[in-house]
TIKEBA-912363 format. One line per 4 residues: number of its first residue (from 1); for each residue x negated, y, z negated of C-alpha. Coordinates in nm, 3 decimals, padded with zeros to 5 digits, m for minus. Example, Ala and Ser with C-alpha at 12.3 -4.5 7.8 and 13.67 -1.06 7.14 Angstrom:
BEGIN
1 = m01.230/m00.450/m00.780  m01.367/m00.106/m00.714
This chain:
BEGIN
1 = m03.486/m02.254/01.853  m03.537/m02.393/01.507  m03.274/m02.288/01.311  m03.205/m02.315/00.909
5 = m02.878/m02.250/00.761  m02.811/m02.256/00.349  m02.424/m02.271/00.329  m02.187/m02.495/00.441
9 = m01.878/m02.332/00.325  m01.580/m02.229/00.560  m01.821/m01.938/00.746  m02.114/m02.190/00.747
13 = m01.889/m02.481/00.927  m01.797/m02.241/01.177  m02.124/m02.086/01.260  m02.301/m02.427/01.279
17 = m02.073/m02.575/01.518  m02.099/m02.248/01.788  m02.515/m02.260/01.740  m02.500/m02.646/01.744
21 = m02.345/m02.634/02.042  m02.558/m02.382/02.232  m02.872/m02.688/02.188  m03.076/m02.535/01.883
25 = m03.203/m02.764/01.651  m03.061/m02.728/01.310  m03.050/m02.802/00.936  m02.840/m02.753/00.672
29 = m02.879/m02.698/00.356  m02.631/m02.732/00.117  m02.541/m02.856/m00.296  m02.243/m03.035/m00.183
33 = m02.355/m03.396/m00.088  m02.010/m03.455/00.098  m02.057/m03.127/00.289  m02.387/m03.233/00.425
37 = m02.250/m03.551/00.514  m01.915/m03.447/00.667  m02.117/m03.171/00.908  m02.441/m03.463/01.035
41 = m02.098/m03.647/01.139  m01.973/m03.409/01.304  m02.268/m03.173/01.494  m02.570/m03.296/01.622
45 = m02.784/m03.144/01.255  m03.001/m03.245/01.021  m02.882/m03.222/00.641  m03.064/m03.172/00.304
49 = m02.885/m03.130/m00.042  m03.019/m02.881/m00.229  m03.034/m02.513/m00.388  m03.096/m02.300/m00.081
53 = m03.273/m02.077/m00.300  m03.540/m02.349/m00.389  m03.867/m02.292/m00.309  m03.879/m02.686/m00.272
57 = m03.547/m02.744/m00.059  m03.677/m02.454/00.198  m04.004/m02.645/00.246  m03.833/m02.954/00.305
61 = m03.608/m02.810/00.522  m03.923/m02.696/00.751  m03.806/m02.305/00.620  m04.199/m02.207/00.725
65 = m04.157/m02.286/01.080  m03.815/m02.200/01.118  m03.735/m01.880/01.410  m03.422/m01.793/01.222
69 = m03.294/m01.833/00.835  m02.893/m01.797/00.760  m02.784/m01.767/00.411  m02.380/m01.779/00.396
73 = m02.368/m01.971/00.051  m02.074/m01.818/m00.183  m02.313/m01.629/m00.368  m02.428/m01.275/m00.230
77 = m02.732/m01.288/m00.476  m02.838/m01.663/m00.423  m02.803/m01.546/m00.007  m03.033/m01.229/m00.046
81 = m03.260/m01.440/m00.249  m03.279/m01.750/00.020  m03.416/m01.513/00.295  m03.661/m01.315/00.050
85 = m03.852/m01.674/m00.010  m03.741/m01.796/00.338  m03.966/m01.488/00.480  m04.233/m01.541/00.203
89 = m04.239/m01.864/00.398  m04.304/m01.731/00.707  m03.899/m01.797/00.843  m03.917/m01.547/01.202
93 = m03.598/m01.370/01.100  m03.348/m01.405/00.810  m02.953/m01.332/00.794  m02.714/m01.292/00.450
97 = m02.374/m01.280/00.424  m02.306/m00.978/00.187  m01.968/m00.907/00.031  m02.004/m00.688/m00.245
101 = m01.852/m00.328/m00.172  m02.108/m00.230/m00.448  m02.400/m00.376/m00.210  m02.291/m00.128/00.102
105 = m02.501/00.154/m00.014  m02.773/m00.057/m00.021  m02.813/m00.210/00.325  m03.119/m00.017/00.439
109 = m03.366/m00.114/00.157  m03.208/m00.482/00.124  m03.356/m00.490/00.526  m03.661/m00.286/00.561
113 = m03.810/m00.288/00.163  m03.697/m00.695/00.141  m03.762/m00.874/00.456  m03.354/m00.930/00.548
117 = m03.298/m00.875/00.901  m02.956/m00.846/00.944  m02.662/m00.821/00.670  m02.320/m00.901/00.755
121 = m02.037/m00.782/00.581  m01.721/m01.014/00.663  m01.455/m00.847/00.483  m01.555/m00.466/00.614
125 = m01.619/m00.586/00.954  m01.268/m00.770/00.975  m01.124/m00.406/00.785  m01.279/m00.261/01.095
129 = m01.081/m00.437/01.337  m00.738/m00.397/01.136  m00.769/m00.055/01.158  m00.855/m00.027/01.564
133 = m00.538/m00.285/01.561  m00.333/m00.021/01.360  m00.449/00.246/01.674  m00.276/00.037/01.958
137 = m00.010/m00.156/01.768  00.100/m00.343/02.097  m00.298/m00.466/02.136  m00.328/m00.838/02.004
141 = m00.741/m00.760/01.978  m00.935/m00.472/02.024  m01.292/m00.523/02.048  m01.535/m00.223/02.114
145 = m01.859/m00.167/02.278  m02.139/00.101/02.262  m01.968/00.280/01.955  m01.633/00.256/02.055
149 = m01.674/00.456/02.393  m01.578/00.122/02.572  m01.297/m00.126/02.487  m01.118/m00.494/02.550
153 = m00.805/m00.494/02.452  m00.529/m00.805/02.490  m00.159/m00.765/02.544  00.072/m00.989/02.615
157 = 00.330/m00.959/02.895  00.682/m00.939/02.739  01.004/m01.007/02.942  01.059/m00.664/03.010
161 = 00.704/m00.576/03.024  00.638/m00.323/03.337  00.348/m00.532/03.478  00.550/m00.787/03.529
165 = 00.581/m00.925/03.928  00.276/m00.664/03.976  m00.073/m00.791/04.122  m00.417/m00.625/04.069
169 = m00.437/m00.437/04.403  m00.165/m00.187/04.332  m00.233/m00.086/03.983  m00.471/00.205/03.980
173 = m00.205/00.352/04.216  00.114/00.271/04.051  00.019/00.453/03.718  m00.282/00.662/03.775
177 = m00.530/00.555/03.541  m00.839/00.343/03.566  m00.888/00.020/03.380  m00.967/m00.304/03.480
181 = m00.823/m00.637/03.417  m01.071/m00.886/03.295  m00.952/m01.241/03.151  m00.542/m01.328/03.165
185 = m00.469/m01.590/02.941  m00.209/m01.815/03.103  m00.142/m02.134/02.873  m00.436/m02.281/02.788
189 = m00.646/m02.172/03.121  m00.829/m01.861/03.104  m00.826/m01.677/03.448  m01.061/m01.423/03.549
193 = m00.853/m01.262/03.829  m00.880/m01.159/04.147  m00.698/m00.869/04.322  m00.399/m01.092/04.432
197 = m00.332/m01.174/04.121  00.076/m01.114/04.032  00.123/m01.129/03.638  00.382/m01.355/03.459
201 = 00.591/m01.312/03.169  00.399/m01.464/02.880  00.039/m01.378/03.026  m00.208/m01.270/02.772
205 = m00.424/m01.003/02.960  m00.756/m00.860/02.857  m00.776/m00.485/02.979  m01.119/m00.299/02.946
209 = m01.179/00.048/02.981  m01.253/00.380/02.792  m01.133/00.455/02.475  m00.945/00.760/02.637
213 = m00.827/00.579/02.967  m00.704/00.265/02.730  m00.460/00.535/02.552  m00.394/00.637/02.863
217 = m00.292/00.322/03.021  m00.076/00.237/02.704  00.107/00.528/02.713  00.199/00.502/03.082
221 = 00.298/00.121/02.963  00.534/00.265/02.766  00.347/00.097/02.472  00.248/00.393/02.255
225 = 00.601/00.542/02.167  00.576/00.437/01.786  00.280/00.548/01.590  00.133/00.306/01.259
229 = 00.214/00.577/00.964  00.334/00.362/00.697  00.148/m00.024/00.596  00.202/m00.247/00.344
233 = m00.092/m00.472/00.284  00.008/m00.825/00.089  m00.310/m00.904/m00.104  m00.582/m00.729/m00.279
237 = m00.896/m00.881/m00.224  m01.227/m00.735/m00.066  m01.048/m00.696/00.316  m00.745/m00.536/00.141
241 = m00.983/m00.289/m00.010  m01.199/m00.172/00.236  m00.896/m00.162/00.506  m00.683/00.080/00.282
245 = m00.979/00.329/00.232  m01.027/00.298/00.613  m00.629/00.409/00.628  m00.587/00.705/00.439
249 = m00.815/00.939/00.620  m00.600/00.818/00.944  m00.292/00.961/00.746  m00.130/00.649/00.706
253 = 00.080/00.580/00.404  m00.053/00.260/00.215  00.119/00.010/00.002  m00.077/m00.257/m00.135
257 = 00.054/m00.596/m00.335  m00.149/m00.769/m00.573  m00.031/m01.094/m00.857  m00.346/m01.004/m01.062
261 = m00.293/m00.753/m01.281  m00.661/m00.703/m01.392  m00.732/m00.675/m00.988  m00.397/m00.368/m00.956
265 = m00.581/m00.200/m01.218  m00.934/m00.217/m01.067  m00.783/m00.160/m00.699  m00.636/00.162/m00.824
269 = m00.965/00.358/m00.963  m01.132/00.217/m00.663  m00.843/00.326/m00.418  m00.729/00.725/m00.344
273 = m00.462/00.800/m00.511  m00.236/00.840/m00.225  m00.237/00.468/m00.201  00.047/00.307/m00.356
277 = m00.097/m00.033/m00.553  00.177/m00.300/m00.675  00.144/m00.580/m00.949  00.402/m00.846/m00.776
281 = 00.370/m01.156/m00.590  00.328/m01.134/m00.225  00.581/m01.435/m00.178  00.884/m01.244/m00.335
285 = 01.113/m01.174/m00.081  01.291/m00.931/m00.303  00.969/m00.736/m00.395  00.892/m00.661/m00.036
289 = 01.239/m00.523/00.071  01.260/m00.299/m00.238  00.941/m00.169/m00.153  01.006/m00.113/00.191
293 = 00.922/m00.347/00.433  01.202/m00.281/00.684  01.107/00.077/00.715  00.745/00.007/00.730
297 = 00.514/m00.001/01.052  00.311/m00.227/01.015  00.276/m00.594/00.744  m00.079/m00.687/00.654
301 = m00.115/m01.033/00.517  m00.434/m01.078/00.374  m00.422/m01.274/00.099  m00.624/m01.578/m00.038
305 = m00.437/m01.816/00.122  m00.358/m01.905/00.503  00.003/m02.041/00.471  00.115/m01.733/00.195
309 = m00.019/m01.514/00.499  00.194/m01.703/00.798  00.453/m01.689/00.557  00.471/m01.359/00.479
313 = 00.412/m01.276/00.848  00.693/m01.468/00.958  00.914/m01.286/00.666  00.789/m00.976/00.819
317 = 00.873/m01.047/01.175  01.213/m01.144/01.070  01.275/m00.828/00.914  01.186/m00.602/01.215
321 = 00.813/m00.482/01.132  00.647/m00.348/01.461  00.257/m00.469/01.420  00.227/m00.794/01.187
325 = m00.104/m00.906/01.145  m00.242/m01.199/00.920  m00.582/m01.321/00.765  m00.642/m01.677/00.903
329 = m00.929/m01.887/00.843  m00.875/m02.234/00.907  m00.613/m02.258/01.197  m00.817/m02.229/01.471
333 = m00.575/m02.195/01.742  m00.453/m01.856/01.843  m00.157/m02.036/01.983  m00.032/m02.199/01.677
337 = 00.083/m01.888/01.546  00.249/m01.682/01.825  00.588/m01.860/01.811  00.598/m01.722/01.419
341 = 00.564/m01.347/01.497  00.248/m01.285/01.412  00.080/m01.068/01.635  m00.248/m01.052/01.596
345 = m00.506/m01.298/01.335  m00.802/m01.148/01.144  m01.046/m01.387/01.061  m01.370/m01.280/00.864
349 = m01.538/m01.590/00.924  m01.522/m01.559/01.326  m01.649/m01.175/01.274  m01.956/m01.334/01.108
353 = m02.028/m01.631/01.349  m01.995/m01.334/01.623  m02.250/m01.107/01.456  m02.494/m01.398/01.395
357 = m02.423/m01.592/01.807  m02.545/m01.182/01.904  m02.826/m01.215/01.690  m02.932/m01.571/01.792
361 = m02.901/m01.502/02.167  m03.078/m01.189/02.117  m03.380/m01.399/01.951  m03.371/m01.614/02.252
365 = m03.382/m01.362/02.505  m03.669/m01.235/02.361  m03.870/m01.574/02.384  m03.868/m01.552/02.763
369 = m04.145/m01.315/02.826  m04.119/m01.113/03.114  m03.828/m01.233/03.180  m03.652/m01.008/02.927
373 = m03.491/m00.727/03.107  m03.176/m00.623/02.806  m03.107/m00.757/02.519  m02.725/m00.840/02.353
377 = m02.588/m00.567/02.185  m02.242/m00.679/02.104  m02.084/m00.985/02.138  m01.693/m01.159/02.091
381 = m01.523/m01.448/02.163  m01.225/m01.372/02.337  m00.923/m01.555/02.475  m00.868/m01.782/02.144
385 = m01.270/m01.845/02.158  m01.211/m01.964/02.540  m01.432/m01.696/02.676  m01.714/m01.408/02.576
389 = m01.753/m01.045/02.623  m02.124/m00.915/02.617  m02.279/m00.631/02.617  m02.637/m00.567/02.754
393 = m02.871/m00.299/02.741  m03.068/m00.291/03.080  m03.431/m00.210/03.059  m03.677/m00.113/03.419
397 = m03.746/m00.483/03.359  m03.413/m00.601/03.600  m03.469/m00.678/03.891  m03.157/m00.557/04.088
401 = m03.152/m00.186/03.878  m02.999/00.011/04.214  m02.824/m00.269/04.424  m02.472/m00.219/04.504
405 = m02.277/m00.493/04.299  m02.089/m00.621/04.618  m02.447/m00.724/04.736  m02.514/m00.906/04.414
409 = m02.481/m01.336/04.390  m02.306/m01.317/04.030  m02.214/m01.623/03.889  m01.823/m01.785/03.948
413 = m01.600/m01.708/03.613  m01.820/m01.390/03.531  m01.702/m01.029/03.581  m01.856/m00.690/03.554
417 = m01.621/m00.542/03.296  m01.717/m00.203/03.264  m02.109/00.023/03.290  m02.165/00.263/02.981
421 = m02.418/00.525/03.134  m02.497/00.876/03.003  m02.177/00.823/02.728  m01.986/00.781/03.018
425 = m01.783/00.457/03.072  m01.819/00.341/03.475  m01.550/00.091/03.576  m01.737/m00.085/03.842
429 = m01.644/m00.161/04.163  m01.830/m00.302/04.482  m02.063/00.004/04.527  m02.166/00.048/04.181
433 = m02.551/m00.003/04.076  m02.665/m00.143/03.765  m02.989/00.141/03.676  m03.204/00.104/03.340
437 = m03.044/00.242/03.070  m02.726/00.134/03.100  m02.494/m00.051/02.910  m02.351/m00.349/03.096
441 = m02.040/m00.522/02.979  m01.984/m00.877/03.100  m01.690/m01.133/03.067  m01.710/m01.468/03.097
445 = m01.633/m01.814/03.048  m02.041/m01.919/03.084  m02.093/m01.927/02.708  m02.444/m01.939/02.736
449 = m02.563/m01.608/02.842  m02.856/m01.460/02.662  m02.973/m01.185/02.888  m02.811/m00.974/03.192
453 = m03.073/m01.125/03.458  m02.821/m01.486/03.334  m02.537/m01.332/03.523  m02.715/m01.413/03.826
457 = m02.623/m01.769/04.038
C-alpha cells in the first residue's frame, strides 16, 4: 500500500519503522530536515520537508494517490487539518493523533462530518491500560479483546510461584479453571508451548481467557490477596489526568504529584475532589514518604521524562510498593527494566503504532477481494514486541467455518487463543469449529497476518 505519514516525532519513528517493515511504500513528511534524513537512513522511505498541512507538500508527497494518510505531528490542530486536505485530495483513508481531553467529546463529528477515519487518543488509551493493570496487580500486561469479555494477560513466574515444575497437561485439573497458556517468554525466545511444557522460575507467561475465568485463575494462584485501593501517580500531564478520573469511580484513593503549580491548580478543577493533587517534585524522596508511599498500593510514574520515571520506580520498589508501573517511551526493551522493579511499562506511543498496524492490516485485508473472510479487530504486540495477538471477526466468507480445529493445517508458531461466540468466550481445543460470527483470537510470532484465512499453512 501507498502510505503517507506527516510526523516524524517519537510516535511517528515508531510507527514508520513497524509499517516499513511490513513492505508498504512510504513517505514522510516532516519540517525537521535532520528528521527526514535520519529516518531515509534508517527505513527503506521516501522523505519530503515540509508543512504537512500544505496543500503543496501533500501533492508532492503523492497525498492524491495515497490508500492511507497519518498525521502524528505535535500539533492536534495541524493533524486534523492534514487529513481534511489529505481527503480533499482524494487520500483512501486518513488517521490523527488527538490529545486534547477537550477534543473527546468531539470524536464522532471530527470522523463522519470531516472525512477523519480513525482518531487515536495516546494518553487515554495508555490510561486505559493502567487501570486494567490496577485490576490484576500481579499482571505485567493486560490486553483485552471483544470489549473486555476476553483477555491476555502476562505474569511472570516468581521463585515461589505455584506453577513452578508444572507442565501444560495437568493444569485445568490441578486448579479447576479454564485458561490457556499462549506465549512463555523465556530469555529472549518466545515459546508458544505445547502440552509438555514444565515452567521455570523467571518465565514470562501469557495466559488468555475470560475476564471471569482470568480472576479466577489469579485467585487460585494465590495472586489476588491484595486489592489496588490507594495510588499515587508522579506526574500530571494528559495520562495522569485521564487515569485518575478512570480511578475514582473504582474506589481507589488517588494522590497525584505535579512541579507546576499553574498545572496543580488546573488538575484540581478538572479532577473530583476526592483526588488528592500535590505541588512538589516527583524526584523528592522526602515528599513521597511523607505523603505515603510505603503505605500505598500501587506508584505510577508518568512523568515527562523516561529516567525521572525509572527513577522513581526504582525508589518505589525499594520502599515496598506492590504494583509499580512507569511511562517509557524510548527504551525499547522490556528487559532493560525488570532488574529495577518496575513491573509493568506504559508506553503511549506503542498504543498508537498498535491502533494504526490494526488499521493498516485491516486496509489490506480488504484489497484481496474475495478473499476477505474477517477483518482485524484488535491488535497488540506482545512479548516485548516479539509476538502479536489478533483478533478476527469471521464472516460466511471462510472457508473452514465448521471443521474441527484438530483437522485444520495452521501455521507453526500460531495458536488459537481463545473463540468469542454469542458473548461467550470458547477456549478451544481439538474439536472446536471456527462458525461465522465469531470472534477468533490468534497468537503468533508470524507478524504479518492480515486476515484469519493467513493462519492457514
Amino acid at each position: 500500500m501507498k502510505i503517507v505519514v506527516a510526523g516524524d516525532g517519537k510516535v511517528g519513528d515508531t510507527l514508520i519503522g513497524y509499517i516499513a517493515a511490513e513492505g508498504h511504500d512510504v513517505t514522510v513528511i516532516d519540517t525537521n530536515p535532520m528528521a527526514i534524513d535520519n529516518v531515509v537512513n534508517r527505513f527503506d522511505v521516501m522523505g519530503i520537508v515540509g508543512n504537512g498541512a500544505s496543500y503543496e507538500t501533500q501533492t508532492e508527497a503523492g497525498v492524491g494517490s495515497a490508500d492511507l494518510f497519518i498525521a502524528v505531528t505535535y500539533s492536534d490542530e495541524l493533524n486534523l487539518m492534514s487529513c481534511i486536505i489529505a481527503k480533499k485530495l482524494g487520500a483512501g483513508n486518513t488517521i490523527a493523533r488527538v490529545r486534547n481531553p477537550d477534543y473527546a467529546k468531539s470524536t464522532f463529528f471530527l470522523s463522519r462530518k470531516l472525512g477523519v477515519d480513525l482518531i487515536i487518543n495516546p494518553e487515554d488509551q495508555a490510561s486505559h491500560e493502567i487501570a486494567r493493570l490496577l485490576r490484576f496487580p500481579a499482571a505485567m500486561k493486560i490486553d483485552e479483546f471483544s470489549r473486555g469479555k476476553a483477555e491476555l494477560a502476562e505474569i511472570k513466574i516468581s521463585a515461589d510461584h505455584p506453577l513452578i515444575g508444572r507442565n501444560l497437561v495437568g493444569l485445568e485439573k490441578a486448579f479447576g479453571v479454564r485458561v490457556l497458556i499462549c506465549t512463555v517468554r523465556r530469555g529472549d525466545e518466545v515459546i508458544i508451548p505445547r502440552g509438555d511444557f514444565v515452567f521455570r522460575q523467571g518465565d514470562i507467561v501469557g495466559v488468555a481467557a475470560s475476564q471471569t475465568d482470568l480472576s479466577r485463575f489469579f485467585d487460585k494462584l494465590g495472586l489476588l490477596k491484595k486489592r489496588v485501593r490507594s495510588v499515587i501517580i508522579a506526574g500530571g500531564g494528559k495520562t495522569a489526568l485521564y487515569l485518575a478520573k478512570r480511578l475514582v469511580p473504582l474506589g481507589m484513593k488517588v494522590k497525584l504529584i505535579e512541579a507546576d503549580e499553574p498545572r496543580c491548580n488546573e488538575l484540581s478543577a478538572l479532577l473530583p475532589p476526592s483526588v488528592t493533587v500535590i505541588n512538589g517534585n516527583c524526584i523528592d524522596s522526602e515528599l513521597l514518604v511523607d505523603e505515603g508511599l510505603e503505605s500505598a498500593d500501587a506508584c505510577i510514574a508518568l512523568t515527562g521524562s523516561d529516567e525521572l520515571n525509572v527513577v522513581v520506580s526504582m525508589f518505589a520498589h525499594s520502599k515496598g510498593v506492590g504494583k509499580v508501573i512507569a511511562k517509557i517511551t524510548k527504551i525499547s526493551s522490556v528487559g532493560m527494566l525488570e532488574p529495577a522493579g518496575i513491573d509493568s511499562i506504559i508506553s503511549p506511543r506503542a498504543v498508537t503504532s498498535d491502533g494504526v498496524l490494526r488499521y493498516v492490516r485491516g486496509i489490506e485485508s480488504g484489497r484481496k477481494g474475495s478473499r476477505v473472510s474477517g477483518n482485524i479487530k484488535t491488535l497488540y504486540k506482545i512479548c516485548d514486541n516479539k509476538a502479536e495477538a489478533l483478533e478476527f471477526d469471521v464472516t460466511p466468507n471462510f472457508g473452514y467455518c465448521g471443521v474441527a480445529l484438530k483437522d485444520l493445517k495452521i501455521k507453526k508458531n500460531l495458536l488459537i487463543a481463545s473463540i468469542v461466540r454469542n458473548d461467550s468466550v470458547l477456549i478451544p481445543g481439538g474439536l472446536t469449529t471456527i462458525e461465522s460470527g465469531d470472534s477468533v483470537i490468534v497468537v503468533t510470532t508470524d507478524e504479518q497476518l492480515c486476515d484469519i484465512n493467513d493462519i492457514m499453512a
